[in-house]
N, C-alpha and C positions, 0 to 999 in steps of 0.2 A: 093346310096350305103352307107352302115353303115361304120363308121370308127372301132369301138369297136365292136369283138367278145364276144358271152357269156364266162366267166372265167377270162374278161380280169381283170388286176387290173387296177383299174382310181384313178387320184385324181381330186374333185372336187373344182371349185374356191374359195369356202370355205375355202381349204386345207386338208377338211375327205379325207380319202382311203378308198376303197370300191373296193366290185367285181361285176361287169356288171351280171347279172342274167335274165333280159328280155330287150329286142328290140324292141321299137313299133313306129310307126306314129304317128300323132293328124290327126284329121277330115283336121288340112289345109295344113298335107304334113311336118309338124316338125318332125325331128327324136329326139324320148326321148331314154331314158334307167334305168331300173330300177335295183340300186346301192345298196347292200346290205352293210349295217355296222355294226358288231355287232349284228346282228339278227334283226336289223331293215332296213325297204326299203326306200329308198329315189329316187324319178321318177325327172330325171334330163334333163335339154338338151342339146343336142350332144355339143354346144358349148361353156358349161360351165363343160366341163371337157377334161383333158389330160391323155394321158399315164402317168403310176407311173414309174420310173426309175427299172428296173431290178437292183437287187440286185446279184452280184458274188460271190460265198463263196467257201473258199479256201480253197484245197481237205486237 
């Protein structure tokens, strides 16, 4: 099961933020995702990235 929906925002161990845009496997079963930054793609794996903290903004 995927941890990250597409839209979601991630940061990666790097510490970039990006938006999850594609979902996929490897031939041996790794869950990737492909992290959009700035108009550029970065194909990550599931466990070198978290949730980004929601941000609340006050009405």
């Amino acid at each position: 099961m995927r941890k990250f929906a597409l839209g979601d925002v991630v940061n990666s161990d790097k510490g970039r933020r990006g938006i999850v845009r594609a979902a996929f496997k490897s031939r041996e079963g790794q869950q990737f995702y492909a992290v959009e930054k700035d108009g550029a793609v970065d194909y990550l794996e599931e466990d070198r990235l978290t949730p980004a903290p929601r941000v609340e903004l006050a009405a």
